[in-house]
C-alpha positions as CSV (number, residue, x, y, z in Angstrom):
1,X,-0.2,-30.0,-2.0
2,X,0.2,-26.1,-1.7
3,X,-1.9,-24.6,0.6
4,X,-2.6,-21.0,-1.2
5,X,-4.3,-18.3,0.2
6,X,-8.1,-18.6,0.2
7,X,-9.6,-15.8,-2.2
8,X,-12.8,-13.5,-1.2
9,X,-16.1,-14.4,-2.9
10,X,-18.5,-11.9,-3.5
11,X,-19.0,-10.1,-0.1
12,X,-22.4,-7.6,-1.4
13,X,-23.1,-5.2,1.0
14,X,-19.6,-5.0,2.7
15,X,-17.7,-3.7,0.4
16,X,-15.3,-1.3,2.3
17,X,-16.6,2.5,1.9
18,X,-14.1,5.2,2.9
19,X,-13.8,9.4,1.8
20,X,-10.1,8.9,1.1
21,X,-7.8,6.3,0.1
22,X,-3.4,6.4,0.4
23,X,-1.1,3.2,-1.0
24,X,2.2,3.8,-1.9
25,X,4.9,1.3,-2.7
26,X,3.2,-1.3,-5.0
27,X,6.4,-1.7,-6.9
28,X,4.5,-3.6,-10.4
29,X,7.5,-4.8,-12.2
30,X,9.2,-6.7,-9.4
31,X,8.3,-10.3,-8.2
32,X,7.7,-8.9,-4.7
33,X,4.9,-7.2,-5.7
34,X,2.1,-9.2,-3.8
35,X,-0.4,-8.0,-7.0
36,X,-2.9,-10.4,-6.2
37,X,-3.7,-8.4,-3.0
38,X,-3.6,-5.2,-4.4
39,X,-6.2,-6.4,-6.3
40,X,-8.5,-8.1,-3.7
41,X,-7.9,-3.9,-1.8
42,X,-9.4,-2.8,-5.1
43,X,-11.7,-5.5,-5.9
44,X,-13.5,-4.5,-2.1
45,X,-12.8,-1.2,-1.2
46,X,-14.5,2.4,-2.6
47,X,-13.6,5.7,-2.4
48,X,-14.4,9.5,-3.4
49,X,-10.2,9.8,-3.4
50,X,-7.5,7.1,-4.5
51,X,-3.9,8.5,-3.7
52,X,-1.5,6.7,-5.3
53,X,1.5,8.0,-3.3
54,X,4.6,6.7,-5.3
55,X,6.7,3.6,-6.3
56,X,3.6,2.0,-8.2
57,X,5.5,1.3,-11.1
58,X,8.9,0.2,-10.2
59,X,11.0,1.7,-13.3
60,X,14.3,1.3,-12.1
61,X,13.8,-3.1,-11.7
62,X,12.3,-2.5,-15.3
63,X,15.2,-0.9,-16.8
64,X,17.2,-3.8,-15.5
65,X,15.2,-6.7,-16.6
66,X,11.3,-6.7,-17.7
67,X,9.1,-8.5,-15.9
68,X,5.1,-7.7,-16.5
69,X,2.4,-10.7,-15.5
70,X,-1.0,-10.0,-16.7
71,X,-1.9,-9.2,-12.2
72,X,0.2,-6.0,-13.3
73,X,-1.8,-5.3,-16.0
74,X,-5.0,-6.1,-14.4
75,X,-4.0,-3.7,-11.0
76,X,-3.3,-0.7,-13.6
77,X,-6.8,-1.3,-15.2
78,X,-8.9,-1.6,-12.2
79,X,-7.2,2.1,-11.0
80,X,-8.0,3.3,-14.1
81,X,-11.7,2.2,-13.8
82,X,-12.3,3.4,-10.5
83,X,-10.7,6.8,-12.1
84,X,-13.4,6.5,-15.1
85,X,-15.9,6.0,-12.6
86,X,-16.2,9.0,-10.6
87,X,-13.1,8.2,-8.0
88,X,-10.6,10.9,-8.3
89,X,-6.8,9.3,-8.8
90,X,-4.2,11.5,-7.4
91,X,-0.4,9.6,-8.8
92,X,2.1,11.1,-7.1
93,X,5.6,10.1,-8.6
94,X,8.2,8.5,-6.3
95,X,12.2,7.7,-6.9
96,X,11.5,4.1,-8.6
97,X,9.1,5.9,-11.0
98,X,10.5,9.1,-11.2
99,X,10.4,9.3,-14.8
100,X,7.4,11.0,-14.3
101,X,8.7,13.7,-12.9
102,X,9.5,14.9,-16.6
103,X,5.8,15.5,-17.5
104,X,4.4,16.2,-13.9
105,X,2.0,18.2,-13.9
106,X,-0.4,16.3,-16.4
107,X,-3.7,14.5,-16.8
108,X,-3.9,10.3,-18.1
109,X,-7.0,8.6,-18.0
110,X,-8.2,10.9,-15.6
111,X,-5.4,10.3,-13.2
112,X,-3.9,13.5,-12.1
113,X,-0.2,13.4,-11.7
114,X,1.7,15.3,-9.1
115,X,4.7,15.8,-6.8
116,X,2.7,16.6,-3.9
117,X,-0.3,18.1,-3.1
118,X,-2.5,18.9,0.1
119,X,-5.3,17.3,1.4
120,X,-8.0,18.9,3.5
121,X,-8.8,16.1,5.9
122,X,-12.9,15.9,7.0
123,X,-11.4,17.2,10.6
124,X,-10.4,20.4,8.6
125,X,-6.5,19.8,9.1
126,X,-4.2,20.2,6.0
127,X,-1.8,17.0,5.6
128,X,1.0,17.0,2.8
129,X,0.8,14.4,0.9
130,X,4.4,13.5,-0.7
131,X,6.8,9.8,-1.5
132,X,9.4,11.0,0.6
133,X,12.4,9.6,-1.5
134,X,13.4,13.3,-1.4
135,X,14.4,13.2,2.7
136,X,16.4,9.5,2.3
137,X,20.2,10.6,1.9
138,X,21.3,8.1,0.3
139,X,18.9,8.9,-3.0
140,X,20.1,12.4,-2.5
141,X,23.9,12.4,-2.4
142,X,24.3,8.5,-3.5
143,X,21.8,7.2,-6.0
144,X,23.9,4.6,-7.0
145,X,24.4,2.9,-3.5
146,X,20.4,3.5,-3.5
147,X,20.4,1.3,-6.9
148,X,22.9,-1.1,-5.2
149,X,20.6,-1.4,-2.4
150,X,17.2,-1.8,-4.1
151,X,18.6,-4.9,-6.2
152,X,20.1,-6.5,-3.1
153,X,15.9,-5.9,-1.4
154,X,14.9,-7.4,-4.2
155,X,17.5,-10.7,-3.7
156,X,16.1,-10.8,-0.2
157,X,12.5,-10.3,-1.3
158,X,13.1,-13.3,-4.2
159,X,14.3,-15.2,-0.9
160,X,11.4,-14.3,0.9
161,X,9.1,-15.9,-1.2
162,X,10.4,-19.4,-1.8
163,X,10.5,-18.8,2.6
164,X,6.7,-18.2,2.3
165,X,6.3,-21.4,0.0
166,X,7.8,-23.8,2.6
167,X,5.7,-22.0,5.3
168,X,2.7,-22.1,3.1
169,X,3.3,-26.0,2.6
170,X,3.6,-26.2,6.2
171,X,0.1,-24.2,6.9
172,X,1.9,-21.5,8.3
173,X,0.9,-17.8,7.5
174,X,3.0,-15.2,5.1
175,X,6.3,-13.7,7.4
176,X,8.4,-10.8,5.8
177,X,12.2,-11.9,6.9
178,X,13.3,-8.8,4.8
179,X,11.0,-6.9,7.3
180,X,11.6,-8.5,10.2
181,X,15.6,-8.2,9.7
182,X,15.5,-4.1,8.8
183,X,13.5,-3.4,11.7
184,X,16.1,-5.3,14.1
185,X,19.2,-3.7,12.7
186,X,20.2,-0.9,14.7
187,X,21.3,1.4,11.7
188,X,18.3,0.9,10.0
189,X,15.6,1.7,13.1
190,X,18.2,4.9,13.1
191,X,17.2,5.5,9.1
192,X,13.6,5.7,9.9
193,X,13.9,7.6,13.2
194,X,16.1,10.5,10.4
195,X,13.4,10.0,7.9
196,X,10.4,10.8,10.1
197,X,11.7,13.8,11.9
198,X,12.8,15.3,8.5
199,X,9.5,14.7,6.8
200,X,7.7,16.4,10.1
201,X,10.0,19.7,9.8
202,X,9.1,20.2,6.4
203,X,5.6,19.5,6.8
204,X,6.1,22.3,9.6
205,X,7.1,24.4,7.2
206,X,4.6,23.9,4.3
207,X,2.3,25.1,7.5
208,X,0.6,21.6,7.6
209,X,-0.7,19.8,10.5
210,X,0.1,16.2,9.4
211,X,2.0,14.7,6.5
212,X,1.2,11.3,4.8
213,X,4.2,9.8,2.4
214,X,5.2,6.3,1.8
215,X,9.1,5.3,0.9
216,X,10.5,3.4,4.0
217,X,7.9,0.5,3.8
218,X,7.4,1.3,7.3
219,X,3.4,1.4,8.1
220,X,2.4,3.8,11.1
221,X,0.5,6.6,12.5
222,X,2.3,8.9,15.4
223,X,2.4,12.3,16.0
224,X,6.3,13.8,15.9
225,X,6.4,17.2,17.2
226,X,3.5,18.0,17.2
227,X,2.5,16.6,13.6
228,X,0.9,13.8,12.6
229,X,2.8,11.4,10.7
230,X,1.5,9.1,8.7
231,X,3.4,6.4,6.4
232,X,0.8,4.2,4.6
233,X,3.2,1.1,4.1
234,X,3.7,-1.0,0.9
235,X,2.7,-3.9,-0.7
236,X,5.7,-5.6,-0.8
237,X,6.1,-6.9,2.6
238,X,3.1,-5.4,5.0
239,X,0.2,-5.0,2.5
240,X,-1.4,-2.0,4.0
241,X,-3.4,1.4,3.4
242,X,-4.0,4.4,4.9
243,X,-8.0,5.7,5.1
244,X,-9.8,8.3,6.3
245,X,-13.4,7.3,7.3
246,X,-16.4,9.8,6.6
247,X,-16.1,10.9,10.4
248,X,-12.8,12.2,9.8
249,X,-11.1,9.3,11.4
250,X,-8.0,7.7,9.8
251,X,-6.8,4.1,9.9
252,X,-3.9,2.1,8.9
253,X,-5.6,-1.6,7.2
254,X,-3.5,-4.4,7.4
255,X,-4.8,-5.9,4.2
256,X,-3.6,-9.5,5.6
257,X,-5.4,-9.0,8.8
258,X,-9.1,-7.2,7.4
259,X,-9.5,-10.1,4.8
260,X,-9.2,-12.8,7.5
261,X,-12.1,-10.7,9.3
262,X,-14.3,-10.8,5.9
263,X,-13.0,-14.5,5.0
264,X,-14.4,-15.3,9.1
265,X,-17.6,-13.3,8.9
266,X,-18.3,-15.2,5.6
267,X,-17.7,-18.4,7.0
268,X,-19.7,-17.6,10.2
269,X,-22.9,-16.5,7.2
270,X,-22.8,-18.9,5.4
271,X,-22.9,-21.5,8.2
272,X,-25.5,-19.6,10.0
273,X,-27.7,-20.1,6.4
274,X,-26.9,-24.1,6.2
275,X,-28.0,-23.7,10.1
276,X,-31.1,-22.1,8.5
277,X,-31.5,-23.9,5.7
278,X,-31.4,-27.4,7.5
279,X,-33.9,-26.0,10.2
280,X,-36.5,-25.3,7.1
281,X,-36.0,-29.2,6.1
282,X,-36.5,-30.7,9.3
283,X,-39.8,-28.8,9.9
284,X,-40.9,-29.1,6.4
């Protein structure tokens, strides 16, 4: 029998409360898209600001062949409710769903739709908030190796997942191989070395103190020259956010690792009330 992943209750009084919210990289439209934990993020997390920092909808596996599961649907509704609900939802177009880039700026459903924009951080810094597909070269000067390249991602993704079904089976946890194997590749550590430093010049130059994009898939806070740099991931292969708290304190949230903490702190509750509840019987 399957061992799937256990799914949150209810959790009142611990839903997740932050000032400002990042994702990037959900890629709906692709089988990699790990939906049903973009979901649980929304389901059990609130915020005054939702940035939506590119590659959401992933146009370009669209065009090729249409795949749409009602989780899709479902992940586009909930950010459209938190937008009717007093959140406000930045979208900021990326290279897989640059079609938007013909109508930026506009207004849907409340969702404002941008290339970039800046964001005055609690701590009174300004960080640029931006995809990034425009400081890859190979998107610049070869789109269609970049094409070439996101079909065979998505062929090693597709592998992944019948990878995680076997380790599933076996009681193992989810592994990204297409992760593991781009961060052990010399050229590719090299990629996101290029990508990082040319982000952090330009940021220099739009007189920022920090930048926060998405692109590489490569989760991480640092400061490069004197900027901070932060990538907020995917949720493709690590599942994770970038926050800023009401102190002015940002986080990267490992989606895979905070709901084992809730799943745990719910188990140790709820057997702290049977604990309860079986002391009440014996003295009754």
């Amino acid at each position: 029998m399957i061992k799937k992943k256990p799914f949150l209750k209810s959790i009142d009084g611990k839903i997740l409360q932050y000032k400002s919210i990042w994702i990037s990289d959900i890629h709906l439209g692709t089988k990699g898209c790990q939906a049903d934990m973009v979901l649980e993020f929304i389901k059990y997390t609130r915020s005054e600001n939702l940035y939506l920092v590119g590659d959401i909808v992933d146009g370009w596996a669209l065009k090729n062949k249409w795949y749409w599961p009602q989780q899709h649907n479902d992940v586009i509704q909930k950010i459209l409710r938190k937008a009717r609900h007093g959140t406000r939802v930045f979208y900021l177009a990326g290279n897989h769903d640059e079609i938007l880039r013909k109508f930026i700026p506009i207004n849907l459903g409340n969702v404002e739709m941008l290339n970039q924009l800046i964001h005055e951080g609690i701590n009174g810094k300004k960080y640029w908030v931006v995809h990034g597909d425009q400081f890859d070269g190979i998107i610049r000067y070869a789109k269609w190796l970049s094409v070439l390249g996101a079909f065979a991602y998505e062929t090693l993704i597709s592998f992944n997942r019948y990878l995680n079904y076997f380790r599933r089976r076996l009681g193992k946890e989810y592994w990204s191989l297409s992760k593991y194997l781009k961060f052990k590749v010399k050229n590719a550590v090299k990629f996101v070395s290029e990508f990082e430093t040319m982000v952090v010049e330009t940021a220099k130059k739009q007189k920022a103190d920090g930048v926060i994009c998405g692109h590489i898939h490569h989760p991480t806070m640092e400061e490069i020259k004197n900027i901070e740099y932060k990538n907020c991931g995917d949720w493709v292969e690590s599942c994770t956010a970038l926050v800023e708290h009401f102190d002015g304190k940002f986080e990267l949230i490992h989606w895979l690792d905070k709901r084992k903490e809730i799943l745990n702190d719910l188990y140790v509750e709820e057997q702290f009330e049977e604990n309860q509840k079986e002391k009440i019987r014996v003295v009754s």
